[in-house]
PALO-551319 format. One line per field, with one value per residue (C-alpha): x, y, z. Coordinates in pm, 1 decimal, always signed. Example, Ala and Ser with C-alpha at 12.3 -4.5 7.8 and 13.67 -1.06 7.14 Angstrom:
! PALO-551319
xx = c(+1230.0 | +1367.0)
yy = c(-450.0 | -106.0)
zz = c(+780.0 | +714.0)
END
This chain:
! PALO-551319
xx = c(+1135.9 | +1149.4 | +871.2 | +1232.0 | +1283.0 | +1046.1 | +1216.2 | +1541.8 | +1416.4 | +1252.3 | +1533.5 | +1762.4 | +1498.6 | +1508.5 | +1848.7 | +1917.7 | +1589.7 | +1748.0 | +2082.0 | +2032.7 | +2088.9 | +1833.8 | +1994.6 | +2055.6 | +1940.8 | +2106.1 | +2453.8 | +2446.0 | +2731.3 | +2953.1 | +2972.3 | +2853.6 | +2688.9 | +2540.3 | +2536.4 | +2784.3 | +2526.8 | +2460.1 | +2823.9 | +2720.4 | +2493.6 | +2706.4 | +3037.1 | +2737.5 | +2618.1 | +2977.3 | +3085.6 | +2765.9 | +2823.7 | +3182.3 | +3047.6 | +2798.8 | +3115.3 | +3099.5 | +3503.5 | +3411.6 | +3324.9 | +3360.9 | +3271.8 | +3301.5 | +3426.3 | +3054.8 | +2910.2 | +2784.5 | +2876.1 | +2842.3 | +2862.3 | +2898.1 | +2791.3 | +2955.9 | +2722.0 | +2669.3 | +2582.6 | +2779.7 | +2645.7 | +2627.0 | +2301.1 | +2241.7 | +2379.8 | +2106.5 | +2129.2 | +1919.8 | +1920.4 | +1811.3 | +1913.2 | +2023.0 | +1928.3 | +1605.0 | +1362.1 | +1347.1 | +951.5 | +913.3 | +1234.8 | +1424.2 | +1670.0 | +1619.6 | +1341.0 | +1205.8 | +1001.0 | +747.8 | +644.2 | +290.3 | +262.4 | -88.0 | -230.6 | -605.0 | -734.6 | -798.5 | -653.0 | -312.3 | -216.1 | +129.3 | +188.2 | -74.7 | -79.7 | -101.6 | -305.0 | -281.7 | -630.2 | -790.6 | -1083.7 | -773.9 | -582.7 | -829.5 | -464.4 | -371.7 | -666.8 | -528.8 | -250.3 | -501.2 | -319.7 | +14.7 | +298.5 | +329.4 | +587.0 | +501.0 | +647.9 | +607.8 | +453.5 | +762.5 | +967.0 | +949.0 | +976.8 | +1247.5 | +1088.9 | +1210.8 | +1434.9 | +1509.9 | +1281.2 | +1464.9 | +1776.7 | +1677.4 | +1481.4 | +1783.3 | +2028.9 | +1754.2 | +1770.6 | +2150.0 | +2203.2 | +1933.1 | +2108.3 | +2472.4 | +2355.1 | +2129.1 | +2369.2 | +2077.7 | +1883.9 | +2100.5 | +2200.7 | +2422.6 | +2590.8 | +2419.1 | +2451.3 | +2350.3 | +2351.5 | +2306.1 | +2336.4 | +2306.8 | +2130.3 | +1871.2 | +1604.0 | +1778.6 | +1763.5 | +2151.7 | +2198.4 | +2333.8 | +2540.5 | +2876.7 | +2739.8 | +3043.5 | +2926.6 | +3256.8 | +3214.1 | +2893.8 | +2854.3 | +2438.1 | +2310.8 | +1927.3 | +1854.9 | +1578.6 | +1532.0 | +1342.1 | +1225.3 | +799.6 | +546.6 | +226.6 | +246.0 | +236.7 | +318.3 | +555.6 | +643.7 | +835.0 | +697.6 | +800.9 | +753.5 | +1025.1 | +1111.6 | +1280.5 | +1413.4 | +1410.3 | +1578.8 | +1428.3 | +1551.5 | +1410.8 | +1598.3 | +1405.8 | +1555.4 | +1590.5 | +1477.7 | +1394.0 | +1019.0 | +962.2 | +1075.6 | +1002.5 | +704.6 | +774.4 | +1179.3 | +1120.3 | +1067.8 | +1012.9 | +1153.4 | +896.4 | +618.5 | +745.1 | +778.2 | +453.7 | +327.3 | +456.7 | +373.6 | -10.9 | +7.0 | +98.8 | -227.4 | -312.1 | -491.0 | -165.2 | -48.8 | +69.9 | -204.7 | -456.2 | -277.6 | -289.5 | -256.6 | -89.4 | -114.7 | +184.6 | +223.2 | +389.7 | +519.3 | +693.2 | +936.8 | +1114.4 | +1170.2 | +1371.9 | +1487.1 | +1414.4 | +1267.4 | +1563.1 | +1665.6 | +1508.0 | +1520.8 | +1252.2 | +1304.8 | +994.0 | +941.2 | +793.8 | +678.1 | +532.0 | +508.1 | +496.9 | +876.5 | +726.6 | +466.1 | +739.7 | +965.0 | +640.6 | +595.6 | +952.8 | +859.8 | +549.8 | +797.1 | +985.8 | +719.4 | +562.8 | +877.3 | +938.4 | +525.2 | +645.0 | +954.8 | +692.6 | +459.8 | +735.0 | +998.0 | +1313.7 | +1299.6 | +1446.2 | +1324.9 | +1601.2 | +1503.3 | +1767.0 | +1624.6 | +1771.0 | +1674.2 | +1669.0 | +1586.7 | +1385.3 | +1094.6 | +1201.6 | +955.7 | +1124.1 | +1390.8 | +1163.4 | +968.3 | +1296.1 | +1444.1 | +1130.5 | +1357.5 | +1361.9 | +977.3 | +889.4 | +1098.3 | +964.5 | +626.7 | +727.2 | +895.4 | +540.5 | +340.1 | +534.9 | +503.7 | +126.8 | +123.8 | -109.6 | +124.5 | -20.6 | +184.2 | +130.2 | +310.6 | +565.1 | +469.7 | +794.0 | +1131.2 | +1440.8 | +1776.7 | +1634.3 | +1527.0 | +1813.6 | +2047.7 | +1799.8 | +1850.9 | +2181.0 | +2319.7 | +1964.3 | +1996.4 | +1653.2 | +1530.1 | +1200.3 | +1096.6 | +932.7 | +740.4 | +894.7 | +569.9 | +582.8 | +304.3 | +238.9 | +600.6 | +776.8 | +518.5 | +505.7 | +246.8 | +467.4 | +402.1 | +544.1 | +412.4 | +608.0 | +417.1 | +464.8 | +850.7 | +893.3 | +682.2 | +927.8 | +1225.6 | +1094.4 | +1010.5 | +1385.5 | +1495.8 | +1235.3 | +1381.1 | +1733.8 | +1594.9 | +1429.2 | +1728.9 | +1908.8 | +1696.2 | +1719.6)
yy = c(-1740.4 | -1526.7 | -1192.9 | -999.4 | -1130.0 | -864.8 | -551.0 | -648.5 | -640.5 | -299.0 | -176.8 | -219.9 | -113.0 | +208.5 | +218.2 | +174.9 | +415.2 | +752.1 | +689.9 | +941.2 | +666.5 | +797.8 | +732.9 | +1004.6 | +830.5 | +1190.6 | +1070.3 | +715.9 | +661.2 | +869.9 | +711.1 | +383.0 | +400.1 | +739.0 | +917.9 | +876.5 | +799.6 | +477.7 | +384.7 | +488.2 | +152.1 | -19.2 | -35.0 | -52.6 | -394.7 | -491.0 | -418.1 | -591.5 | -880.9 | -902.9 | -826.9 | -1138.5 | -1317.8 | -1378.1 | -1363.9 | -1455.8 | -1069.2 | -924.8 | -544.1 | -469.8 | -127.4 | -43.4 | -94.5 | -426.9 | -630.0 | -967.2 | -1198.6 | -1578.6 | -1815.8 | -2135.3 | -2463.8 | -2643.8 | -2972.1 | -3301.9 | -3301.7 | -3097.4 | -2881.1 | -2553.7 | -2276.9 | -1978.9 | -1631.0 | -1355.2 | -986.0 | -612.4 | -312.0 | -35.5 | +320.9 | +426.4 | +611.7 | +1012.9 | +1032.5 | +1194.6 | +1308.2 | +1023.6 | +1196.5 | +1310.8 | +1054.1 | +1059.1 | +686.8 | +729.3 | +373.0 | +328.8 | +34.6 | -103.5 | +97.4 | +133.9 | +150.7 | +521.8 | +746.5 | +856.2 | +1200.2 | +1231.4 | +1602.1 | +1938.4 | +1819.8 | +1507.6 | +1224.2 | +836.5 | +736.2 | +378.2 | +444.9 | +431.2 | +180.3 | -103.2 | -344.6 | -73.0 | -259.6 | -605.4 | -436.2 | -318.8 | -400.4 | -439.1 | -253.7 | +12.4 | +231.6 | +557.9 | +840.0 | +1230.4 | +1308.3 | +1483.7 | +1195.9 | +849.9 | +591.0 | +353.0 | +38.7 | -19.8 | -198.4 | -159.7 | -349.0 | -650.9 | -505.2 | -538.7 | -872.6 | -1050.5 | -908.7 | -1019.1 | -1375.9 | -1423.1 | -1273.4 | -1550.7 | -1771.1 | -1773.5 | -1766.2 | -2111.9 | -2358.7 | -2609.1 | -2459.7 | -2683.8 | -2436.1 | -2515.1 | -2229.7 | -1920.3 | -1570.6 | -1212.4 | -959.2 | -596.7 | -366.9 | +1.6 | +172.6 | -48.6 | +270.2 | +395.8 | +63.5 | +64.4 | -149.4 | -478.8 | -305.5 | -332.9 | -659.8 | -886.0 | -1219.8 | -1369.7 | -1327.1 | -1525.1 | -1906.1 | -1923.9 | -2152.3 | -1937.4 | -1642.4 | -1378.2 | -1042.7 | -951.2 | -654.6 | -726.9 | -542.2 | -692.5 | -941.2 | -1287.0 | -1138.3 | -1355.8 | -1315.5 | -1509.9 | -1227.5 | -915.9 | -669.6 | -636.6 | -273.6 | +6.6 | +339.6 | +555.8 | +905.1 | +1113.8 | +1459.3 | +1752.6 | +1988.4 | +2304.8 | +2589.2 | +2939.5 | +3222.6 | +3605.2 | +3600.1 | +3938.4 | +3784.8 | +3423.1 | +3322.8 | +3021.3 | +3002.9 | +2932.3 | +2589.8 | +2527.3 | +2224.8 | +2245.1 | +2241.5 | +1950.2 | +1756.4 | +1911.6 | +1743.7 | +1419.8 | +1392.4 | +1429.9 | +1181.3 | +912.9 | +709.4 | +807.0 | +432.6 | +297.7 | +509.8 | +360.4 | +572.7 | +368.6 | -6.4 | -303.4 | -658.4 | -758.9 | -416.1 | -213.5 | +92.4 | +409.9 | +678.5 | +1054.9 | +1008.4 | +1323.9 | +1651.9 | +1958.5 | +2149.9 | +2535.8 | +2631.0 | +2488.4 | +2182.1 | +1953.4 | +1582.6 | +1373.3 | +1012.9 | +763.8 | +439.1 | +150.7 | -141.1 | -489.5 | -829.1 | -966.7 | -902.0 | -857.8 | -622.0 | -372.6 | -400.6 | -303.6 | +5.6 | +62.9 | +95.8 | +321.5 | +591.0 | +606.8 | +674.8 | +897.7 | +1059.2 | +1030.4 | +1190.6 | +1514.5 | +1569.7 | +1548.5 | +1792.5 | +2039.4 | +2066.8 | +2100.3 | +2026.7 | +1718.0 | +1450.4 | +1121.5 | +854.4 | +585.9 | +306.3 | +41.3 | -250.4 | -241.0 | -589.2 | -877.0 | -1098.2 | -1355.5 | -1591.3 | -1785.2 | -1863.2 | -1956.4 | -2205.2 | -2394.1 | -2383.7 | -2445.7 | -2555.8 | -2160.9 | -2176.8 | -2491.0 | -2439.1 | -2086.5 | -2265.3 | -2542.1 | -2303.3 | -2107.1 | -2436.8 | -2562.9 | -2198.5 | -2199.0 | -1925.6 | -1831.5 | -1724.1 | -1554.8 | -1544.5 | -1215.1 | -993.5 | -733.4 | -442.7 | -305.4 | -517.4 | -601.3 | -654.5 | -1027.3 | -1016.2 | -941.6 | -1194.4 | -1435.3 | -1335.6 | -1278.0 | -1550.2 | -1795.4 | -1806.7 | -1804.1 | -1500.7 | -1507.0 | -1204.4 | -1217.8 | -941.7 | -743.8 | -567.0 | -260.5 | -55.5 | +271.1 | +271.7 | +576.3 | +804.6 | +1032.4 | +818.8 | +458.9 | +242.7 | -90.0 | -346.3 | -495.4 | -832.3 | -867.9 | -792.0 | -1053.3 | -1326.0 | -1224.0 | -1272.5 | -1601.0 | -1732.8 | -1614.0 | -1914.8 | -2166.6 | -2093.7 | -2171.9 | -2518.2 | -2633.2 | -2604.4 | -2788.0 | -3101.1 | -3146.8)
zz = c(+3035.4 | +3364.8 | +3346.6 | +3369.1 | +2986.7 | +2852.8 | +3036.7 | +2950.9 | +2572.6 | +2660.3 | +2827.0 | +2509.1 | +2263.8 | +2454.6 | +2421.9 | +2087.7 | +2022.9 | +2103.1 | +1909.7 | +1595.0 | +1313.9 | +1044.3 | +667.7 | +426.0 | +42.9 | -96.7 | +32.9 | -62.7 | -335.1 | -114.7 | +205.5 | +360.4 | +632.1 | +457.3 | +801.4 | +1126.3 | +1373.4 | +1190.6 | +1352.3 | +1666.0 | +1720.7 | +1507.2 | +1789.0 | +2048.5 | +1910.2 | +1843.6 | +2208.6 | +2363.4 | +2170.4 | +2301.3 | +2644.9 | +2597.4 | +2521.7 | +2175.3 | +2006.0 | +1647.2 | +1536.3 | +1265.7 | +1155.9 | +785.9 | +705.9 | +490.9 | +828.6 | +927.1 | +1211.2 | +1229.9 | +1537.4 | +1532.5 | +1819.3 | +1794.1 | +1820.8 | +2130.8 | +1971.2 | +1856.2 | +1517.2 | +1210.7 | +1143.7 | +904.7 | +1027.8 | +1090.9 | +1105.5 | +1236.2 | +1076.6 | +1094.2 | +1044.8 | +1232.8 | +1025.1 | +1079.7 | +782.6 | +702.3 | +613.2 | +885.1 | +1157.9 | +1239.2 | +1507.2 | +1835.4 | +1917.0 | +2240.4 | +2323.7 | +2602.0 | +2771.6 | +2855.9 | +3169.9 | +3175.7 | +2858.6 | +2937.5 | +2565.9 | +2568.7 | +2261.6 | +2367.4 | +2344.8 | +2223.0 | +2231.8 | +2191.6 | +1767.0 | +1774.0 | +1956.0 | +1878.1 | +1815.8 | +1881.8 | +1608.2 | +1381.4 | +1599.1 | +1628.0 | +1709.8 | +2037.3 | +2217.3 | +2174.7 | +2435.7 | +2713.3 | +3009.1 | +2843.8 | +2832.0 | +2471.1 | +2349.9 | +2160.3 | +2017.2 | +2136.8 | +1800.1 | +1659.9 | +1521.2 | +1438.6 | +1715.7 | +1527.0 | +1586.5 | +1230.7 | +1291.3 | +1644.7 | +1778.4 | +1543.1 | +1673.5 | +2038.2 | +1998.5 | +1845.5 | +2114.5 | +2386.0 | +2173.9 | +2170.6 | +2512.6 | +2653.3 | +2462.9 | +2580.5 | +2977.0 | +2903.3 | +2796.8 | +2802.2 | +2503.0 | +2248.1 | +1861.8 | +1603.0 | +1438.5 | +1505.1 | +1302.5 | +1445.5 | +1135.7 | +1155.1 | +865.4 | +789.0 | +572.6 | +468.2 | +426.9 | +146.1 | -38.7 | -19.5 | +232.2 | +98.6 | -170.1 | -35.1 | +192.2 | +312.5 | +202.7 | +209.2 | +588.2 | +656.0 | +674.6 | +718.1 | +479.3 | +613.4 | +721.5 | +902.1 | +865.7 | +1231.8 | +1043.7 | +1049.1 | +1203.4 | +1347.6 | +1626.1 | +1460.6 | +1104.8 | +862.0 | +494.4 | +231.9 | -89.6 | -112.2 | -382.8 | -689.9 | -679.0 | -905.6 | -870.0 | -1170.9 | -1194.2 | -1468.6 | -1540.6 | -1744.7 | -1934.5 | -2087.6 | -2246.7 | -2042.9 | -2198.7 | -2058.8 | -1965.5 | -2125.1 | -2483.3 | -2375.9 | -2646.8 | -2830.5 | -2704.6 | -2300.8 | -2220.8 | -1878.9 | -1726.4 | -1408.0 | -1589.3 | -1833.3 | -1477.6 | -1349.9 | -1661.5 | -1620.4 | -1262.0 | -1309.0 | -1619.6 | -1398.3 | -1299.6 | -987.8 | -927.1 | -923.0 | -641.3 | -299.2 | -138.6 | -382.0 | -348.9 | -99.7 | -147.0 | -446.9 | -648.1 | -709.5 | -772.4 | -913.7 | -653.1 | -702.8 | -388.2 | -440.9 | -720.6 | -704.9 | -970.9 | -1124.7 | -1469.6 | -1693.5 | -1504.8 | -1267.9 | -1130.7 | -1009.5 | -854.9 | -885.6 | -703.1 | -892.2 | -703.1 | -812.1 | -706.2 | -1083.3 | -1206.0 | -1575.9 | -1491.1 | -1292.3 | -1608.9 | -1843.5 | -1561.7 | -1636.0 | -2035.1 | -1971.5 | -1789.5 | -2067.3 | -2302.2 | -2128.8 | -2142.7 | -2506.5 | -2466.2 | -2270.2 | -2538.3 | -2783.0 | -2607.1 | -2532.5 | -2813.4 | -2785.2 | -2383.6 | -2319.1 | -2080.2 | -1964.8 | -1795.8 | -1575.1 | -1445.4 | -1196.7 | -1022.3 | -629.8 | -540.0 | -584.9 | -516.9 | -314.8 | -323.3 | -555.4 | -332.6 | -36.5 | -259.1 | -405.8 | -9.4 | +167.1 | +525.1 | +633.9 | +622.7 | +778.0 | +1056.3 | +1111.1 | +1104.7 | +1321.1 | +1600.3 | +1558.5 | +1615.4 | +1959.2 | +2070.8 | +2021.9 | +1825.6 | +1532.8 | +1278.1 | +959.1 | +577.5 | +440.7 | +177.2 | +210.6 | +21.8 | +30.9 | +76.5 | +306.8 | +299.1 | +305.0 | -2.6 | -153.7 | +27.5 | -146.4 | -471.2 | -451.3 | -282.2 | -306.1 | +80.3 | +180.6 | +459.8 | +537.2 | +749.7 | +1099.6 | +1287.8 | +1536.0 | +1693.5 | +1567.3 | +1385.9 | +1172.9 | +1072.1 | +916.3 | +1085.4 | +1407.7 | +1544.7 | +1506.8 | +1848.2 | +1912.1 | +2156.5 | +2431.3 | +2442.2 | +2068.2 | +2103.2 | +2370.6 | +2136.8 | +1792.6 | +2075.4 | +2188.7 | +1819.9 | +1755.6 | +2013.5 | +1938.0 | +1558.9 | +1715.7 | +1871.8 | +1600.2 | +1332.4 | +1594.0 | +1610.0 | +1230.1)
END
């Protein structure tokens, strides 16, 4: 691949980078895509891909577009698709990001405003890129690299592949979604309007990164109800719903907090509360690889709620739990084809790929459980996602962008 490869992936990353897309989980249930900006890259993609020549489009009305590259071949092989999403988190600011490029980083910490400085002692990975081109933030947002730099690697991948008629594909699948952040993404999904018998999300992080596991996950929304009283006569008739939650916040065990994880341990996490005295809700992730161990986490909320009633009678404390998605390991193991040929492609490339976990999930995941279509997820070369001080590599994003087409030529040779 020409050295022009990796600045036309820049130059889209940047792109796509400063389009405000950041999801809003507070307004999911009453639109899809949850925010407008979301549609902004959306008709972007969808009129690039036209531009690349691509007529098979489609661009479902919950806000995924999905492009379809005829094969080039005589004979029949899987069809493959490629996916990531377009909304980017709200940990921290999401809008208004402003990506600085670094050319020939020389392994110093990088200031990224008067706050806020990128620091190698916390960085070790920044000096694998000495020399190489990096992309940071200005220290007030996000960067977006999640998923943008999927976005931009799989629109590098396509467009290389429609002007190279020699690099031989079956059917091939581009796939971008919205609102993936909010764990909403796949609810409305179109799968009426996809053929891929396999799939990747291009929503990793570390160069050479791949994962078939991801964590099962829950959302649980518990509200407290107390009883309002006048604090002058309150004794023995106020309840107070914040302290009921204050209560039940501390009880959970702070050992199994994300801050206190890695590897295979999940995890219980307050994401968000808000409330006064007499009512207020709280929403608490629940994460686990082991299905039956998230579903016994699932239990212990609600008797530690049925705990708090007991501890403050006659407040009231409800509990709804749902499902968000699934391990999909079990889907890569009984459709092993996705993984060997990610392997493969890694092996002719030379490249040193590494299995690791997903302590969190995609919209892979649930494509695999809900339609057993195994999705596998590759890096994109991103790092410190979700934070102010997120900073993708450019050598990393041309290697996930090159793996993307050795994928392509691989399937094709089956």
């Amino acid at each position: 691949m020409p050295n022009t490869f990796a600045n036309t992936i820049l130059t889209r990353f940047l792109r796509y980078a400063v389009i405000d897309t950041m999801s809003d989980d507070k307004k999911v249930g009453e639109k899809h895509p949850s925010t407008d900006g979301q549609w902004d890259l959306l008709r972007l993609l969808e009129q690039e891909l036209r531009e690349l020549g691509i007529t098979d489009i489609q661009v479902d009305e919950h806000g995924v577009v999905i492009g379809r590259i005829p094969s080039n071949i005589d004979h029949a092989v899987p069809t493959v698709a490629f996916m990531a999403h377009v909304d980017t988190a709200d940990d921290v600011p999401g809008n208004g990001v402003k990506p600085r490029v670094i050319e020939a980083y020389d392994g110093k910490d990088i200031p990224l405003n008067e706050e806020y400085t990128l620091k190698v002692e916390d960085n070790p990975e920044l000096l694998r890129y000495k020399g190489e081109t990096i992309v940071v933030t200005d220290g007030t947002t996000l960067l977006g690299s999640d998923d943008k730099a999927g976005v931009a690697e799989i629109m590098s991948a396509t467009a290389y592949l429609l002007t190279h008629p020699e690099l031989k594909h079956g059917v091939v699948e581009c796939i971008f979604t919205s609102d993936e952040e909010t764990g909403a993404g796949m609810d409305t999904f179109p799968y009426e309007k996809i053929s891929c018998d396999y799939c990747y999300t291009i929503d990793g992080g570390r160069r050479f990164e791949i994962e078939s596991e991801c964590f099962n996950a829950a959302t649980l929304h518990v509200h407290f109800s107390g009883v309002s009283y006048h604090f002058g006569a309150a004794r023995g008739r106020l309840v107070n719903a914040l302290t009921m939650a204050a209560f039940f916040v501390n009880a959970l065990p702070q050992a199994e907090s994300p801050e206190a994880t890695d590897e295979r341990y999940g995890y219980y996490c307050a994401q968000s509360m808000s409330g006064t005295n007499t009512e207020v809700d709280l929403t608490l992730y629940l994460r686990d690889f082991d299905l039956e161990i998230l579903d016994r986490r699932i239990e212990a909320i609600k008797q530690l709620a049925a705990a708090t009633e007991a501890l403050y009678p006659k407040g009231t404390v409800s509990v709804d739990a749902k499902h968000i998605y699934y391990n999909m390991a079990l889907v890569a193991k009984n459709k092993p084809f996705a993984m060997e040929n990610l392997l493969k492609a890694g092996d002719e490339l030379g490249f040193k790929l590494e299995q690791t976990l997903i302590r969190g999930g995609t919209d892979g995941a649930r494509m695999a459980n809900e339609r057993n279509i195994p999705c596998p997820n590759i890096f994109t070369g991103g790092h410190n996602l979700h934070s102010q001080f997120e900073w993708a590599a450019l050598p990393a994003m041309e290697d996930a962008t090159r793996l993307i087409l050795k994928i392509i030529e691989v399937g094709a040779a089956t």
